[in-house]
N, C-alpha and C positions, 0 to 999 in steps of 0.2 A: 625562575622556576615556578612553575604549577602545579597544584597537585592534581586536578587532571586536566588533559586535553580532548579538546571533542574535536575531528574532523568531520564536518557537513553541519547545514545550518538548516535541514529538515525538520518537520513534527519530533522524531526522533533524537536529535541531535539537542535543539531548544530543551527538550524535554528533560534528557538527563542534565544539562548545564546548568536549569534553575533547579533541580532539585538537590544540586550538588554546590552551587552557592547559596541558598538560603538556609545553610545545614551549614555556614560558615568554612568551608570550604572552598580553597582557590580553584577559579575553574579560567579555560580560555576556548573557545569556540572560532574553528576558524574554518569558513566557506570558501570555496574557489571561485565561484563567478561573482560578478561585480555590483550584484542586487541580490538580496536574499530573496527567496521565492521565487525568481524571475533564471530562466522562462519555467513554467508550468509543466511537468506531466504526469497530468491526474484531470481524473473529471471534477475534482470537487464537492463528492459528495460525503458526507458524515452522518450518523443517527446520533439522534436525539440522547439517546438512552448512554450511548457510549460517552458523549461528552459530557455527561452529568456523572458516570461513572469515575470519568476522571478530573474530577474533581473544574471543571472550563466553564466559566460564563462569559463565554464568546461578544464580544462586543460589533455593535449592530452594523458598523460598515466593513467586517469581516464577513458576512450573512448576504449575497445574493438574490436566495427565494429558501422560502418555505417549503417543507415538500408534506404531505400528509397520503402518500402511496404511493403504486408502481403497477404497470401494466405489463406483462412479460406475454405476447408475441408467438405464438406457433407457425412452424411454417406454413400452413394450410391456412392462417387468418385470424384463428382463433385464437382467443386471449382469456389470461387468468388477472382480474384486476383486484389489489391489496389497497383498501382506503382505511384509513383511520378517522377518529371523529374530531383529531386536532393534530397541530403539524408536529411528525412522526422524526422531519431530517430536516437538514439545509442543505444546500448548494452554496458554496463558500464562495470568497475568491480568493485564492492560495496565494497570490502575489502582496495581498494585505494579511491577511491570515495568517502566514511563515515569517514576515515578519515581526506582528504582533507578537507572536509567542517569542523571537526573541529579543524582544522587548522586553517583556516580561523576566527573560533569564538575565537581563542584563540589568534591571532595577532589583536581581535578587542578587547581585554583584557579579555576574558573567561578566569576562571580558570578553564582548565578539567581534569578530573582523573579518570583514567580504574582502574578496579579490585576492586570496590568499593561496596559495599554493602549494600542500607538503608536497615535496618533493622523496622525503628518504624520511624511515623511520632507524631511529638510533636504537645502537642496543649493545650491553656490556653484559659479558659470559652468557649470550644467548638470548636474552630476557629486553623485553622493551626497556626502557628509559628518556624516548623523547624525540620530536621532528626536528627536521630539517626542512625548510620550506624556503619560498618568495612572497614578499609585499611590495607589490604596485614595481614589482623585480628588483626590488633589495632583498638577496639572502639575509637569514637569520637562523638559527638553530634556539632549539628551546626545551627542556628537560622537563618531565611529569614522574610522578607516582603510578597513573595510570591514564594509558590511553582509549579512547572510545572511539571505533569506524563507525558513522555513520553516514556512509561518502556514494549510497546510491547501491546499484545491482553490479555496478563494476567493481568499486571496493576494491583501488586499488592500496590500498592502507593495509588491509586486510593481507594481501599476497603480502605488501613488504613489509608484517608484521611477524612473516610465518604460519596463518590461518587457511586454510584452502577453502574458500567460500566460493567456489566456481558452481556457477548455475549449469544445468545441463540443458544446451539447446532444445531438449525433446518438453523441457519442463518451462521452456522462455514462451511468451505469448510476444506476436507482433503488434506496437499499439499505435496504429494513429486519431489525432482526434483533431477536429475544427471546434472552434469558436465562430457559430454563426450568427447573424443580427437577419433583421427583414424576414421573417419566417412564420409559419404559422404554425403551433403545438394545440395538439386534439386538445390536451389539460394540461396547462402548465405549470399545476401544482404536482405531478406525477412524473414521476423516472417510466420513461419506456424505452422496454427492450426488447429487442428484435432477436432469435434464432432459427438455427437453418445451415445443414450444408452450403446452398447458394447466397445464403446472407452473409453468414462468418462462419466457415468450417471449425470446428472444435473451440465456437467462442461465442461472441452477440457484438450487436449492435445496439448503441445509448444512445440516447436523448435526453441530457438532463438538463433539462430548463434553468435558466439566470434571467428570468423575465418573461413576459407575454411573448415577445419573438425573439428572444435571445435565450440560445442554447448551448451544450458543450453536446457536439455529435461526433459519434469516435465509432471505435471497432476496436477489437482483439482477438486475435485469429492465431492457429497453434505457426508456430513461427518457423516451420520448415513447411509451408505452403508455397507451391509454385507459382502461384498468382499472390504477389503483394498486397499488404493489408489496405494499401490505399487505392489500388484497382479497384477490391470491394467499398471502399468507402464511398468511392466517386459513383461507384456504380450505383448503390444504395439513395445517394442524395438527389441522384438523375431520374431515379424512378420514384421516387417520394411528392407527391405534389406541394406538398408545405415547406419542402425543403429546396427544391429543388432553382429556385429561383433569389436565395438567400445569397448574400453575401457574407466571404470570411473575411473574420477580424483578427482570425492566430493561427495559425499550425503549430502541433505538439505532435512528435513523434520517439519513440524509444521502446526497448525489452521491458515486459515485466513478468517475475518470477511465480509461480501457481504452482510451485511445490518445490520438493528437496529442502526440507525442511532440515536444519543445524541440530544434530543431536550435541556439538558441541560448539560453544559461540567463544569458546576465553583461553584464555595465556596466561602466564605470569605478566602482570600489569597491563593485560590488554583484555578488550571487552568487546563484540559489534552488534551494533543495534536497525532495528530497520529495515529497509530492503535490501541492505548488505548482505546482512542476516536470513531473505527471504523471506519475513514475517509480514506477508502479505496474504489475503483471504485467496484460497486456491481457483473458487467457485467466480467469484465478479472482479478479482482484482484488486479490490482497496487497499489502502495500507497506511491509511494518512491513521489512523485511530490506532491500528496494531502497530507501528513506530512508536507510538506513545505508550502505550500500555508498556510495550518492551523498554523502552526510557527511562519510563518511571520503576522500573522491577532494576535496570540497570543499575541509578542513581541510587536506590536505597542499599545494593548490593555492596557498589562501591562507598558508601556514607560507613558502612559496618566495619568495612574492611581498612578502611581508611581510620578511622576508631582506635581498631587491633593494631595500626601498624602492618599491617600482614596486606600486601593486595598478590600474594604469590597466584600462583595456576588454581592449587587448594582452595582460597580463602575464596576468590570469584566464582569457581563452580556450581554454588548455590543458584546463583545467572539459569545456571541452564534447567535446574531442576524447579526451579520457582518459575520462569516463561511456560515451562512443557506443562507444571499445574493447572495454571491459569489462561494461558493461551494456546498453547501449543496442540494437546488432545484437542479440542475443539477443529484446529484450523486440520488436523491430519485427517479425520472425519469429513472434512470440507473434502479434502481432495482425494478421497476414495470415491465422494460424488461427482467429483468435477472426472474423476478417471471413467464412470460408467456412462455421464451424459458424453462424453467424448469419442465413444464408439458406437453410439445412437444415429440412428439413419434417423430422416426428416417424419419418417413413417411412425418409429420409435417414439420421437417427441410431440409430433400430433398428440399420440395415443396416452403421452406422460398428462398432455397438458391436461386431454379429455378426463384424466383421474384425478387430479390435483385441487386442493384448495385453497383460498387464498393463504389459511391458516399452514398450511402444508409445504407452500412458497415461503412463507417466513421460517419457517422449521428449516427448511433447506437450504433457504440462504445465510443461515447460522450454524448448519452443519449437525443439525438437531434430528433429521430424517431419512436415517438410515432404515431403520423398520420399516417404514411406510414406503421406502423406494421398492424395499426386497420384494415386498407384497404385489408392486406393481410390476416387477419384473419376473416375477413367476409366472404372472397372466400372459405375457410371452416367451414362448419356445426357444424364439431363437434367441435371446436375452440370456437364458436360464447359465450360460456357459460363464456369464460376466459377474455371477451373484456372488463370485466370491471377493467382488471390489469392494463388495461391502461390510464384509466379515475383519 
């Protein structure tokens, strides 16, 4: 027996498992495919600011490229470029990266183990109490104090937990993205993003550099598009002349969630963290940082609770009130934004970009500029119906 179980061997999952064994507490962390990390879907990207927030000194062959800005793209041509006068992010590689950290949980006494399977979550008068799973296809059953989903946007733990974490198709993005080599980027210390109905209806187009000509070039597009995300992609890389002659080294493809945000994440003895949970940025997608932040609010939740003895429905609940403090208003703000650039015509966002500054761009892609959207959207008429996305 353990006293808790983590399913999924993500930022989020890592996350709560070392904070939950270096607090002396038994933990077991168990992944279903057969490399942690592997395959990837993410572009890789993290800031500066956040991984110093959470406490990471990321080791150097986890680290890619350096980033110190971002170019964000109008349809018309025109660009808003954000530089700093030192590097601001990294480009990871997640396949070293996801493991490292549990690495980390496992020199904090985690037990983790890939190729593992739950299968069934156990439960006496209602309430969790422990999996049912496969290793390498030998059944095993195993009992916790408290369990943690962190098994992805599907989270199927979650259902057979009793938790309805169902993402709503209108609120799912379609994501494909290449790993390209042989290529040419304008700056390769710079994320550049591409928007546009004809680019990515209700999304962008990345370029996030992992070298002089090695890049992560993806798309995310609203996911009830008639035209496939990877029609746009191909399309994009054919008309690109730096791109368009590169060769792929990966495909990544899968849902990611940009709202429907968990007003309630917990159970009696059960917890989800991560993209389970949704706690990904509404606005670009990321989620490898919000996993963590959520992890680590997890871990310390359950460390208390575990203390008292008490992991009931009650003692966890703080879960949800402590995430919605510190991350949660933040990210609902994101996607009041992400709800008005998404009924923006190409005309709209020319005219967003023509007002925007870089400092404004960063406000925005933090969920910080609401004000300054409103103001912008006054100056158009036909906008003026949408202004209360931002209220």
């Amino acid at each position: 027996m353990a006293d808790v179980i983590v399913v999924g061997g993500g930022p989020g999952g890592a996350t709560v498992a070392k904070e939950i064994a270096k607090n002396g507490f038994s933990v077991a962390l168990y992944e279903k495919r057969q490399e942690i990390g592997a395959p990837k879907r993410c572009a890789e990207g993290v800031a500066l600011i956040d991984l110093k927030n959470l406490g990471l000194e990321v080791p150097q062959n986890c680290i890619r490229q350096g980033i110190n800005g971002s170019v964000a793209y109008a349809p018309n041509g025109n660009s808003i470029e954000m530089a700093f006068d030192e590097i601001g992010g990294y480009i990871l590689e997640r396949k070293v990266f996801d493991k490292w950290l549990c690495e980390e949980a496992a020199r904090a006494g985690a037990k983790i183990q890939a190729k593992t399977d739950i299968t069934e979550v156990i439960k006496e008068n209602g309430k969790v109490c422990g999996v049912k799973g496969t290793f390498m296809g030998e059944p095993f059953e195993e009992r916790c104090k408290v369990l943690v989903a962190a098994d992805g946007i599907e989270s199927r733990v979650s259902r057979m937990a009793g938790l309805d974490t169902t993402c709503s198709p209108l609120l799912t993005d379609s994501g494909v993205q290449f790993e390209m080599a042989g290529i040419k980027i304008s700056d390769p210390n710079k994320l550049h993003l591409f928007f546009g109905t004809k680019v990515a209806p209700r999304g962008y187009v990345w370029i996030f550099p992992k070298g002089k000509d090695v890049a992560n070039v993806g798309i995310g597009i609203i996911g009830r598009s008639d035209v496939p995300a990877i029609d746009y992609l191909k399309r994009f890389i054919e008309q690109n002349e730096g791109l368009k002659n590169g060769s792929i080294l990966e495909v990544n493809a899968g849902g990611i969630p940009v709202g429907g945000l968990l007003k309630k994440m917990n159970l009696d003895n059960f917890l989800v963290v991560g993209d389970a949970a949704h706690q990904v940025s509404p606005i670009h997608g990321g989620g490898i940082v919000e996993a963590q932040y959520a992890g680590r609010i997890a871990g310390e939740v359950i460390i208390e609770a575990l203390k008292k003895n008490d992991t009931s429905e009650e003692s966890l609940e703080s879960y949800n009130a402590r995430w919605w403090a510190e991350r949660g208003n933040d990210l609902k703000n994101m996607e009041k934004i992400r709800e008005l650039l998404e009924v923006m015509s190409d005309c709209d966002l020319d005219f967003l970009a023509d007002n925007l500054t870089p400092e404004h761009l960063l406000e925005i892609s933090m969920g910080k500029g609401l004000g300054f959207l409103a103001k912008i959207v006054i100056k158009r008429p036909q906008l003026m119906k949408y202004i209360g996305k931002l209220i």
